[in-house]
C-alpha positions as CSV (number, residue, x, y, z in Angstrom):
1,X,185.2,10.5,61.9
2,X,181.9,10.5,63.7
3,X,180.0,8.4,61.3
4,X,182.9,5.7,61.6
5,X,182.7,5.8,65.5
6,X,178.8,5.6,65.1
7,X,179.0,2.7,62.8
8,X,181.4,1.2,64.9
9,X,179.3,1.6,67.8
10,X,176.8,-0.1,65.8
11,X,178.5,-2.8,65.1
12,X,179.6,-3.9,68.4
13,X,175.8,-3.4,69.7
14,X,175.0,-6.2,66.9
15,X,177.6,-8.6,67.8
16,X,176.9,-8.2,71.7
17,X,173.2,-8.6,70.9
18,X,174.2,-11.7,68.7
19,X,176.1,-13.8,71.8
20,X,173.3,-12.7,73.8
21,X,170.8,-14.7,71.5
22,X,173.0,-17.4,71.1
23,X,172.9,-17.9,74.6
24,X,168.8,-18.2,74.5
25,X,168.8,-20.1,71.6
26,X,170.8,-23.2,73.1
27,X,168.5,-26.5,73.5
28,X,171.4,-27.4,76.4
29,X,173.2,-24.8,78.6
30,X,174.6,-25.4,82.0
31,X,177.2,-22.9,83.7
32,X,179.8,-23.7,86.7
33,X,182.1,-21.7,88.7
34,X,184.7,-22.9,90.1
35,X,185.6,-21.0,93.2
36,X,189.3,-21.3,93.9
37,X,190.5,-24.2,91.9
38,X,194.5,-25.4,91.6
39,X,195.5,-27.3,89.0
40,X,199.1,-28.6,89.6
41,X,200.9,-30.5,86.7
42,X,203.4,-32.8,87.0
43,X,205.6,-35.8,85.5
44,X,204.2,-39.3,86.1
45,X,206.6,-40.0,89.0
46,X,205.5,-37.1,91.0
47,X,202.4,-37.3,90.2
48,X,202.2,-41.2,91.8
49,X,204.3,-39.4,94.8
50,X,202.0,-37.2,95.3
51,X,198.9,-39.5,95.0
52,X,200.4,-41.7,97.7
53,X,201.0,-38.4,100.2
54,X,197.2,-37.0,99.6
55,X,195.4,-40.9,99.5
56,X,197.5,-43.2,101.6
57,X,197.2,-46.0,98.9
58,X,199.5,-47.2,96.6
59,X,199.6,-45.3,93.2
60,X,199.6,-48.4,91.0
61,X,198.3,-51.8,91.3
62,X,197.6,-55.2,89.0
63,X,194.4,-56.0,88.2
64,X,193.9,-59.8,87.3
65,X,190.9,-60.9,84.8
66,X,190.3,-63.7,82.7
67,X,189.9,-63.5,78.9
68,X,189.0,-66.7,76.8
69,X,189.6,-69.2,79.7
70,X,193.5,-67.3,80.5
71,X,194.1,-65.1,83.2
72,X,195.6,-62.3,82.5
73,X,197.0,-59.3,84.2
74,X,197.7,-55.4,83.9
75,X,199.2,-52.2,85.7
76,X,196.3,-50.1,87.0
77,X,198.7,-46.5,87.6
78,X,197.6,-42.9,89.0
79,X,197.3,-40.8,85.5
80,X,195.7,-37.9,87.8
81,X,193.3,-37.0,90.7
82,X,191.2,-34.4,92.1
83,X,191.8,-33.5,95.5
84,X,188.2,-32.8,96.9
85,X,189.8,-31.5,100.1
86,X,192.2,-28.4,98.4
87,X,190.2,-28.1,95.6
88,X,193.2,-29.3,93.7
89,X,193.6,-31.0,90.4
90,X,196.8,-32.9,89.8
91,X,197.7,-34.5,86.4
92,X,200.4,-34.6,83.5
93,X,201.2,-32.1,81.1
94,X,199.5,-32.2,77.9
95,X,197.4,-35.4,79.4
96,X,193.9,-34.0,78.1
97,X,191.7,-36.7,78.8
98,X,192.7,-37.0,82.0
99,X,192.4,-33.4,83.4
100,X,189.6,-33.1,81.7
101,X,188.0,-35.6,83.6
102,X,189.6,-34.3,86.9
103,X,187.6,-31.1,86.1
104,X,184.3,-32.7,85.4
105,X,185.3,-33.8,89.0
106,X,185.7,-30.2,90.2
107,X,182.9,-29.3,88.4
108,X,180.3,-32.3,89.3
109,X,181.9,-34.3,92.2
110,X,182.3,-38.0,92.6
111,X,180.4,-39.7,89.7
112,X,182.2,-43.0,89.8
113,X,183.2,-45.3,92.4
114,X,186.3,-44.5,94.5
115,X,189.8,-47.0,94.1
């Protein structure tokens, strides 16, 4: 029984010492925190509600742009926001690319211009 909880103990020590070296061994490593985050998900139609309470613009729009000499137009809509005032992330469920870009704006702030 001992020699299993010393090579137990052993074991751990190597695979503790193992993440520790992965850690120094990355060419790129960059930590955040992100102190009291929210992250609210919701369907498309509360989602542009809410976008309209926190922003005070419309949640959609139509964008006009020429292609090949014919103007064309499309639906700009709210697929999510960060909320820089509460912290707050708001987007649709199982909508990946967009959280995940709402977090890099938790994480890193504005990086692109505002609507």
């Amino acid at each position: 029984m001992r020699i299993v909880m010393i090579l137990s103990a052993a074991m751990l020590a190597g695979t503790l010492a193992g993440c520790a070296e992965f850690k120094d061994d990355a060419l790129y490593y960059e930590t955040y925190e992100i102190k009291h985050l929210t992250v609210i998900i919701l369907d498309d139609k509360a989602l542009q509600r809410r976008w309209q309470y926190v922003s005070g613009r419309p949640a959609s729009k139509t964008i006009k742009f020429t292609v090949a000499g014919s103007q064309m137009s499309m639906a700009d809509t709210v697929k999510g926001f960060f909320d820089y005032k509460t912290n707050t992330i708001y987007c649709s469920k199982a909508n990946f690319d967009v959280c995940g870009h709402e977090l890099f704006h938790a994480i890193m702030g504005r990086f692109h211009e505002e609507r």
